[in-house]
C-alpha positions in Angstrom: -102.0 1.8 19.2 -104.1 -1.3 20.5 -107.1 -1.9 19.7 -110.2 -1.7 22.6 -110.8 -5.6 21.5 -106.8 -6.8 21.3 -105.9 -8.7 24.6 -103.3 -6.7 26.4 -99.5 -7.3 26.3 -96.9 -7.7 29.2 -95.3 -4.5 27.1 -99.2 -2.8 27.7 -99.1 -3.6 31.3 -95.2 -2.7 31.9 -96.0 0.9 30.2 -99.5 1.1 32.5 -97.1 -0.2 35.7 -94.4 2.2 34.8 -91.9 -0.6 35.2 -89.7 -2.9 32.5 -91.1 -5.9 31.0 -88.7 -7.8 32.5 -89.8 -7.1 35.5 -93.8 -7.9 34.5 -92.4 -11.3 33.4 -91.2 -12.2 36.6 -94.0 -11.1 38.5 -96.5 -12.9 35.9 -94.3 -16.0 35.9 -93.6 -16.4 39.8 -90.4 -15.5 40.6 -89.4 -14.8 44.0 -86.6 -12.1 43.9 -89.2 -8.8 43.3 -89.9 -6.4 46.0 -93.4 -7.3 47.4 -94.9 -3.9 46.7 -94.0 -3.9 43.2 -95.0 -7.1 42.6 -99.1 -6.1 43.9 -98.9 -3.1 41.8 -97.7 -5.0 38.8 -100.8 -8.0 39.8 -102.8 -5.2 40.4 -102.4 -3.3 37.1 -102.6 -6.9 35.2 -106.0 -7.3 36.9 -107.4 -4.2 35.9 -106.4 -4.9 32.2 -108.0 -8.6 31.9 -104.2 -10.2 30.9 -104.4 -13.8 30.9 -100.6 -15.8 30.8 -101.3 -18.8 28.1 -99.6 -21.9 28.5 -97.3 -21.9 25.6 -95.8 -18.0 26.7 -95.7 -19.1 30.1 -93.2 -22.3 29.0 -91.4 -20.0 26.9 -90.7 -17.3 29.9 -90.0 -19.2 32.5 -87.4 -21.4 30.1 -83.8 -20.3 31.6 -82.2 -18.5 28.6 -78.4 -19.9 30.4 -77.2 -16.4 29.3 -75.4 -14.1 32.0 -74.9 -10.5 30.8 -72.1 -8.2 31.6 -72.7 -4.5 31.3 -69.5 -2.2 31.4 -71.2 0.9 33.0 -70.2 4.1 32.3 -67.2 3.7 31.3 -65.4 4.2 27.5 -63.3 0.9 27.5 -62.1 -2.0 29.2 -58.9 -1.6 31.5 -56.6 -4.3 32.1 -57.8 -5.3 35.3 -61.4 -5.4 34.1 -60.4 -8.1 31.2 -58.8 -10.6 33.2 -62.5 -10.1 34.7 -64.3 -10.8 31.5 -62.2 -13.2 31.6 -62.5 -14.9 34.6 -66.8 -14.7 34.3 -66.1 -16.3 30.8 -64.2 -19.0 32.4 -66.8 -20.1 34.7 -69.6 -19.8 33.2 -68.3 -21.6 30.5 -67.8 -24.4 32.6 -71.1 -24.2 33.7 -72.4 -24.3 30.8 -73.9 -20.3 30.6 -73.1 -17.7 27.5 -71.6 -14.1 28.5 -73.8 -11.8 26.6 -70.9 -8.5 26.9 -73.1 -4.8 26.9 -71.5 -1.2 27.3 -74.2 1.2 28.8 -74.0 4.9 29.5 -76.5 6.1 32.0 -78.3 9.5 31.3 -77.1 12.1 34.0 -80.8 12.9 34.6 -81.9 10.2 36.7 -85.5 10.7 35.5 -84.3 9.9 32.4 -82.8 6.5 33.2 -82.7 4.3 30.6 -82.0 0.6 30.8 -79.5 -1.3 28.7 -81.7 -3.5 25.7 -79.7 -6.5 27.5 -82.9 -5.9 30.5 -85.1 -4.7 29.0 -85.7 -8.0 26.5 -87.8 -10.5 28.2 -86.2 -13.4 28.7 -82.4 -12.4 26.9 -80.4 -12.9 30.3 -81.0 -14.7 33.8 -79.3 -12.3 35.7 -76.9 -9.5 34.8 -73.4 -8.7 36.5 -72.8 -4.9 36.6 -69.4 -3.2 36.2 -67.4 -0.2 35.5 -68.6 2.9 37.5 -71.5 2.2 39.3 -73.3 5.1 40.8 -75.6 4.5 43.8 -78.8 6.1 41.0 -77.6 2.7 38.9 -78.3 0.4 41.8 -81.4 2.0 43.0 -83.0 1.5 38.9 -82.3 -1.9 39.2 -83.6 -2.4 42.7 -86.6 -0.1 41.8 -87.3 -2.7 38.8 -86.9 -6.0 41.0 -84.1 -7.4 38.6 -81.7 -9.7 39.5 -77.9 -8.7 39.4 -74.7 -8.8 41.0 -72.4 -6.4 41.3 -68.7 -5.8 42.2 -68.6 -3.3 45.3 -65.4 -2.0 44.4 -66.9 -0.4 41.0 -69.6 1.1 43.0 -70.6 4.2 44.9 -70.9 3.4 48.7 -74.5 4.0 50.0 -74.7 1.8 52.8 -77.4 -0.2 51.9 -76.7 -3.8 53.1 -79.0 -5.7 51.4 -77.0 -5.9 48.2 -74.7 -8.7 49.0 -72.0 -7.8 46.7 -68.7 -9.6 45.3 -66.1 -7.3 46.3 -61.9 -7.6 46.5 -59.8 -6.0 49.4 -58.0 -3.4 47.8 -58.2 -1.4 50.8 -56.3 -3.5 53.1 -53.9 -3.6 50.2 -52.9 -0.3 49.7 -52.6 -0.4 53.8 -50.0 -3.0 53.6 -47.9 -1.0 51.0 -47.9 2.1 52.6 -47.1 0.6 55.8 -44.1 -1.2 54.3 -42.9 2.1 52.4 -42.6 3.1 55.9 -41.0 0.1 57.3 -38.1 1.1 54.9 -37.5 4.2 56.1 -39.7 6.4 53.9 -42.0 9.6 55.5 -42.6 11.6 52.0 -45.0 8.4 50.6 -47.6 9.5 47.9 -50.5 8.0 46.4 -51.1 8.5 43.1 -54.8 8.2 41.7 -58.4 9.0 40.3 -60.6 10.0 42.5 -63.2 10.0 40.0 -63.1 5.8 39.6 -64.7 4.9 43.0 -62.3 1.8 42.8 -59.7 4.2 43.3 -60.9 6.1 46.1 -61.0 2.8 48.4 -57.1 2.1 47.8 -56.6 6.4 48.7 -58.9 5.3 51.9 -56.1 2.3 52.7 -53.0 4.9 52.2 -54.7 7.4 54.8 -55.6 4.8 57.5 -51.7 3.9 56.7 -50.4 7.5 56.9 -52.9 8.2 60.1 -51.6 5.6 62.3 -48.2 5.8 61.0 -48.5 9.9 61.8 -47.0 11.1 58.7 -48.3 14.0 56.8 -50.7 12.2 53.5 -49.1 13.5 50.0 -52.0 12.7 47.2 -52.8 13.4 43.6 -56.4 12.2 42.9 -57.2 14.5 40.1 -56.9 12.9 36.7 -54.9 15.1 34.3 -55.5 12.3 31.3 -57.9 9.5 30.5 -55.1 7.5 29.7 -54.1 6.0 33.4 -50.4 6.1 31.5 -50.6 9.2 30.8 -52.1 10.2 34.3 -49.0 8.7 36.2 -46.8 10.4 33.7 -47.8 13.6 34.1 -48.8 13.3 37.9 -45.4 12.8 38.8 -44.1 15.3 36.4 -46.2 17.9 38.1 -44.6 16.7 41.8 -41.4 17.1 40.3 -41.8 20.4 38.7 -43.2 22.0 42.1 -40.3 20.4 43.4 -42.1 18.8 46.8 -40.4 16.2 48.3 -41.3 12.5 47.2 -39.3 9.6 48.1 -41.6 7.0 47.4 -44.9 6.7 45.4 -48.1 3.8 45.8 -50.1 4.4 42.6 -53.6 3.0 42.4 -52.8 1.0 39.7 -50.4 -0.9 37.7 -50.4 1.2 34.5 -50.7 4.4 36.5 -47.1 3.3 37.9 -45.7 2.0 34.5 -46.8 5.9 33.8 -45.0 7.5 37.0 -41.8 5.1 36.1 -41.4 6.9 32.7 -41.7 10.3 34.2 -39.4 9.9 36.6 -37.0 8.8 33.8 -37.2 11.9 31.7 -36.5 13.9 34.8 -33.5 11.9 35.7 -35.1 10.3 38.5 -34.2 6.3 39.0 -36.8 3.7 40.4 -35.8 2.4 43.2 -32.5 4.2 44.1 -34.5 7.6 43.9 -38.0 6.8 44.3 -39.4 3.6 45.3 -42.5 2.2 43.8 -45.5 0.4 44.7 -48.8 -0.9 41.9 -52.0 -1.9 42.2 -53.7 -5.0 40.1 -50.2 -7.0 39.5 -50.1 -7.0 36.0 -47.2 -9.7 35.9 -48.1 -10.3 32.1 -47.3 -6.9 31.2 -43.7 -6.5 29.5 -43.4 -3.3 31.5 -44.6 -5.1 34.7 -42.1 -7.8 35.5 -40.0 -6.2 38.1 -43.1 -4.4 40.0 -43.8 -4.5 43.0 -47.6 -4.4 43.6 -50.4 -5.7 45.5 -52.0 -8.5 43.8 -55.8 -8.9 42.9 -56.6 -11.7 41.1 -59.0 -10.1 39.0 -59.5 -13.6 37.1 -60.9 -15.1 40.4 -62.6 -12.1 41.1 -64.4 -12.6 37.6 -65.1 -16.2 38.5 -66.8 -14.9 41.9 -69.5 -12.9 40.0 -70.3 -15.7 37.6 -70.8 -17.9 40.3 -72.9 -15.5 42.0 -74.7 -14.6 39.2 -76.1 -18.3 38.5 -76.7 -19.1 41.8 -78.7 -15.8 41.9 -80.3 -17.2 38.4 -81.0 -20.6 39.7 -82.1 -20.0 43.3 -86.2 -20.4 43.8 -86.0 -18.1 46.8 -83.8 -14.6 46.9 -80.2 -15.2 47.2 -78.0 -13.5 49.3 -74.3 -13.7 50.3 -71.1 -11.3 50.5 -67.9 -12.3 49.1 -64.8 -10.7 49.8 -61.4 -11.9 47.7 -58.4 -10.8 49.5 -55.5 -8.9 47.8 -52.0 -9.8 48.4 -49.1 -7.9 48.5 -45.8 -9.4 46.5 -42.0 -7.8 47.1 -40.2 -6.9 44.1 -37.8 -4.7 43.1 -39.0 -1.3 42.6 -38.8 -0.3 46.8 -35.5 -0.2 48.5 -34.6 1.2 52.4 -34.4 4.7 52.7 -32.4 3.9 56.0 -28.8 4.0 55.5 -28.5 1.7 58.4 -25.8 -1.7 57.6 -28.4 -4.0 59.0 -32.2 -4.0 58.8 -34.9 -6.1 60.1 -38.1 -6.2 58.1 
């Protein structure tokens, strides 16, 4: 415990404030992006407990650590998709001249209980942190609550509706749109989507196939219930299930690239042939995979998307007054050969 006669401590006043010391280092030191009412309270409590900044702490504060962390949040691994966006943040802030300081975090279910990563709560360890895996809107609120700066990608996150974020985010729902609506074009009406409703990221791209299936006024076909962790393994025995109720499925868009390698081997072992029994659509483009070559998928470059949040991230770091932008990185749809027509026609126009 400290001593009556000890001067107090930005951890003294952060415990007192009921708020991070990150946070009490920003306020202390200046910096712009902390909600105003937090920062009185935090003025307030220093007041109250006779804290004085000394020169030599202040220099070695305010001194930009040129460190970005990356927190994978809630989530046991990184995906394929989500490397080529470590990747990609590497990349950049590499060039920039910034280390990637790479956390996992699992938040407490109890959101009374949230506890912040150690990559936050050390003063001074990162200028601003970029936040993905499964981001639920209790995540956000912690960091907002705290006045810490971040950037997150949308698509990993829970919608709340709150504006103000300004998040990197990539068009996967437009994509999966596109893919439906060109199952169609080929003659197809029994289209399923394939996915986990429990990834957030996932749940956009089923959005996309309904607008698809609404306006195209055919009946939606979905599994969104993860029978595996392994997305492999999901597609694999999605598909098998389909196939054992015996409901009728002519072409499949699954919400991700493995999830389809997964679907393609199931339909194998029940003698099914992609395309000329079931036509196939991905998600994510995984044109490195061995498995991947002849896919057809919509196409995120998840590497650019990567680059996107670095570049956010040390503007955010950077910027003397609070920074605010969206950015949107469209998806793109690429023709392969895992769909054919359904159409028996001689001659079609697509």
């Amino acid at each position: 415990m400290r001593s009556r006669s000890s001067a107090p401590t930005m951890k003294d006043i952060a415990r007192r404030a009921h708020v991070s010391i990150g946070t009490v280092s920003r306020v202390l030191n200046g910096h712009a992006d902390v909600d105003p009412l937090l920062r009185e309270r935090v003025q307030s409590t220093a007041r109250k407990m006779g804290y004085r900044l000394n020169e030599r702490t202040r220099a070695t504060v305010q001194a930009k650590s040129r460190m970005i962390g990356l927190i994978l949040c809630n989530d046991f691994w990184l995906s394929a998709a989500q490397s080529l966006l470590l990747l990609g943040i590497e990349e950049h802030c590499s060039a920039e001249g910034y280390y990637v300081l790479f956390a996992r975090h699992q938040f407490d279910s109890d959101e009374r209980k949230l506890a912040l990563p150690a990559v936050i709560r050390t003063p001074g360890l990162a200028d601003c942190v970029i936040l993905v895996g499964r981001l639920e809107e209790k995540v956000l609120k912690t960091f907002d609550r705290d006045g810490l700066s971040y950037v997150f990608l949308a698509n990993h996150a829970e919608e709340s509706g709150d504006a103000s974020r300004h998040p990197v985010r990539y068009d996967d729902e437009n994509g999966a749109y596109e893919a439906t609506c060109y199952l169609a074009q080929l003659g197809h009406r029994d289209i399923w989507y394939l996915g986990d409703d429990s990834r957030f990221w996932q749940r956009t791209r089923y959005r996309g196939y309904l607008r698809a299936m609404g306006e195209l006024k055919l009946e939606p076909r979905a599994h969104t219930i993860a029978l595996s962790d392994d997305e492999f393994e999901n597609g694999h025995s999605a598909v098998s299930y389909i196939l054992e109720q015996q409901w009728p499925v002519t072409a499949i868009v699954a919400a991700s690239d493995e999830l389809a390698f997964g679907v393609r081997e199931g339909l194998r072992q029940h003698r099914k042939e992609v395309p000329k029994d079931v036509s196939l659509i991905g998600f994510e483009n995984q044109t490195g995979h061995s498995r991947g070559s002849n896919l057809t998928s919509v196409s995120v470059d998840m590497i650019e998307v990567g680059r996107q949040l670095a570049k956010e991230a040390i503007a955010r770091s950077e910027a003397e007054e609070p920074f605010s932008r969206d950015v949107l990185v469209p998806a793109s749809f690429i023709k392969r050969s895992t769909c054919r027509p359904l159409r028996k026609e001689e001659h079609m126009l697509l």
